[in-house]
C-alpha positions in Angstrom: 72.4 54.4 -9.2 72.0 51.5 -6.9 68.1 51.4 -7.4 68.9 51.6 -11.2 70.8 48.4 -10.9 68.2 47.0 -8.5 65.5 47.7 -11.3 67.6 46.0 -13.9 68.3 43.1 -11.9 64.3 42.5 -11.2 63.4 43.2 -14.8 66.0 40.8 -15.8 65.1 37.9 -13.5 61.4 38.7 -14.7 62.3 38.5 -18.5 64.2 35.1 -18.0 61.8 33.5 -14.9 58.8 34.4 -17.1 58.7 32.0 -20.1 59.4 29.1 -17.5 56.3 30.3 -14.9 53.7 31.2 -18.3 54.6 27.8 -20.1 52.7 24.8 -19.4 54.1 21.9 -17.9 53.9 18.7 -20.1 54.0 15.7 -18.7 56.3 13.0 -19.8 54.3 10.7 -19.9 50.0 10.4 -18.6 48.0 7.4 -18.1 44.4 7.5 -17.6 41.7 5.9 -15.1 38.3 4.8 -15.7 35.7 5.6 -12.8 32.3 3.7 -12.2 29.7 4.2 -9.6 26.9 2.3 -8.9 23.7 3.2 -8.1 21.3 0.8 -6.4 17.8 0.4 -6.1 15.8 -0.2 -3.0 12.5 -1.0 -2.7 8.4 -0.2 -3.5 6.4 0.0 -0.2 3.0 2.0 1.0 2.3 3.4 4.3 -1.2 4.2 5.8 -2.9 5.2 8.9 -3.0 2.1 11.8 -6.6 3.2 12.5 -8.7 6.2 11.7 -11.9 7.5 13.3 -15.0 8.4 10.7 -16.6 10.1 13.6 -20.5 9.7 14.1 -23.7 10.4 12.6 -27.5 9.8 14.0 -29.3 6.4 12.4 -32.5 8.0 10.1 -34.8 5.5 8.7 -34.0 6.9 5.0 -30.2 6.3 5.4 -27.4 8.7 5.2 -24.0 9.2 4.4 -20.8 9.5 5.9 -17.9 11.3 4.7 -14.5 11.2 6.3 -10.6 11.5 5.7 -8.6 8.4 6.3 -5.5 10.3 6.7 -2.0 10.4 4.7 -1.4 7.2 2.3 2.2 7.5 0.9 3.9 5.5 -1.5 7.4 5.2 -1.9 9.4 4.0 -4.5 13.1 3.9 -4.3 14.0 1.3 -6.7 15.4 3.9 -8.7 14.0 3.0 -12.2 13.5 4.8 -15.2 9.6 4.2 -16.4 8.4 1.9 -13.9 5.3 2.3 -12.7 3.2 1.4 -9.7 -0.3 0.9 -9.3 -2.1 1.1 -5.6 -5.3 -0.6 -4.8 -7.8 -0.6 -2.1 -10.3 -3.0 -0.5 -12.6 -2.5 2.6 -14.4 -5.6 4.7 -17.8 -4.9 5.5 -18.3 -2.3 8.7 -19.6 -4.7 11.1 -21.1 -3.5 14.4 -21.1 -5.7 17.8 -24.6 -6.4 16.9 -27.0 -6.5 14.3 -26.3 -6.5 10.2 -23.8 -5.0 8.5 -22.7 -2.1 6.3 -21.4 -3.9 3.3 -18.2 -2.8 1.7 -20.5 -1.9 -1.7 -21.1 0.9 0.5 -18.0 2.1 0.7 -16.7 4.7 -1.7 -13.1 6.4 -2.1 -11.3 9.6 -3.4 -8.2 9.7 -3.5 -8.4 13.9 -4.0 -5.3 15.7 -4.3 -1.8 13.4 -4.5 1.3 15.4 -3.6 4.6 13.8 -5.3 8.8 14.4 -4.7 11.1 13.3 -7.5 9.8 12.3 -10.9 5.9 10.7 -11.2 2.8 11.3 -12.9 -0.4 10.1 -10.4 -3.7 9.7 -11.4 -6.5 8.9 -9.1 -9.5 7.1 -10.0 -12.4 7.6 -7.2 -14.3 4.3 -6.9 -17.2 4.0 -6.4 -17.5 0.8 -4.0 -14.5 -1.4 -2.4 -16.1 -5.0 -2.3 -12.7 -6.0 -4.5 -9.1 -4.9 -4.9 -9.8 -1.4 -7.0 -7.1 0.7 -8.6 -7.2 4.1 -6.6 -3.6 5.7 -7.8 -1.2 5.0 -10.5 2.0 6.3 -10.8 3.9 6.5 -14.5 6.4 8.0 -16.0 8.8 7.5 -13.7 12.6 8.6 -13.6 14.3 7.9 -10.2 13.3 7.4 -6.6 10.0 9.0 -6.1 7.3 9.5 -3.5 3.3 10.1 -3.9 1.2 11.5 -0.5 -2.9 11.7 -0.7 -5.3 12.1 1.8 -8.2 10.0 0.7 -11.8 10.5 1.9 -14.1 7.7 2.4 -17.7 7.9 1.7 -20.2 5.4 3.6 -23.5 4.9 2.7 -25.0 3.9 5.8 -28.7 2.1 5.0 -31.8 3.1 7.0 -32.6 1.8 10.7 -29.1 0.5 11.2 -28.5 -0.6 15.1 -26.8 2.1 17.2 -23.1 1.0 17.9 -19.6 1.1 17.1 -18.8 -0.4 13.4 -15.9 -1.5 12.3 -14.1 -2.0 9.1 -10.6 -2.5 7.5 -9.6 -0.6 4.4 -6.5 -2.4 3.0 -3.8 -0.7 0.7 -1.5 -2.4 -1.4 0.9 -1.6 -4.1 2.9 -2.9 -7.0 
């Protein structure tokens, strides 16, 4: 008998605590708050090798040519834009040995070759054919975001017959905007 009651009283308490526990609780009154962030943009650089080794070939009367990888060019873009682009160009001096005349920077070819990107770009190389001027190399469009574009280019010289034997010298100069 005692557990009856003690049954009764639960399912009672149940029956009169349940329509407070399974309604919703409306407020009495509710205000709202509008919440901003900002994002901000940072800025559009270029990084490239300090110095790079082409290695060496042996001076032939015909000419030759020289083929070597500068090493990793990378741009990064953190202005955080939507559709900016950038555009990266190259130049080279003239590879200039202690003595004796020079290779001229028309000599100098680049390829970009593969570009490997993070975040939101579309790159397009365009291999030149000489560097005597600043020369689009990479472009980057369509653009959402902070973004980042890494290529290895290889530089092609085209070293003219009967050259001195020595050490040249040159300086291949990357810019972007």
């Amino acid at each position: 008998m005692k557990n009856h009651k003690l049954n009764n009283l639960v399912l009672i308490t149940a029956i009169v605590l349940a329509p407070i526990v399974l309604s919703p609780i409306s407020p009495a009154d509710a205000s709202g708050t509008g919440v901003t962030l900002t994002i901000t943009g940072g800025s559009l650089s270029i990084s490239a090798p300090a110095s790079a080794d082409m290695g060496s070939i042996q001076s032939s009367a015909t000419g030759t040519n020289l083929d070597a990888d500068l090493g990793s060019v990378t741009v990064t873009d953190n202005r955080a834009a939507s559709s900016a682009g950038w555009i990266v160009a190259a130049i080279s001096t003239a590879f200039t040995p202690t003595s004796g005349p020079t290779i001229p920077a028309s000599a100098v070819s680049y390829s970009a070759g593969a570009i490997s990107v993070t975040g939101t770009v579309t790159c397009t190389a365009t291999n030149q054919p000489n560097l005597t001027g600043a020369v689009t190399v990479v472009t980057g469009s369509a653009i959402t975001g902070s973004n980042t574009a890494t290529w290895t280019p290889t530089l092609s010289v085209e070293i003219p017959g009967s050259r001195v034997a020595g050490v040249y010298t040159a300086i291949v100069t990357h810019s972007v905007l």
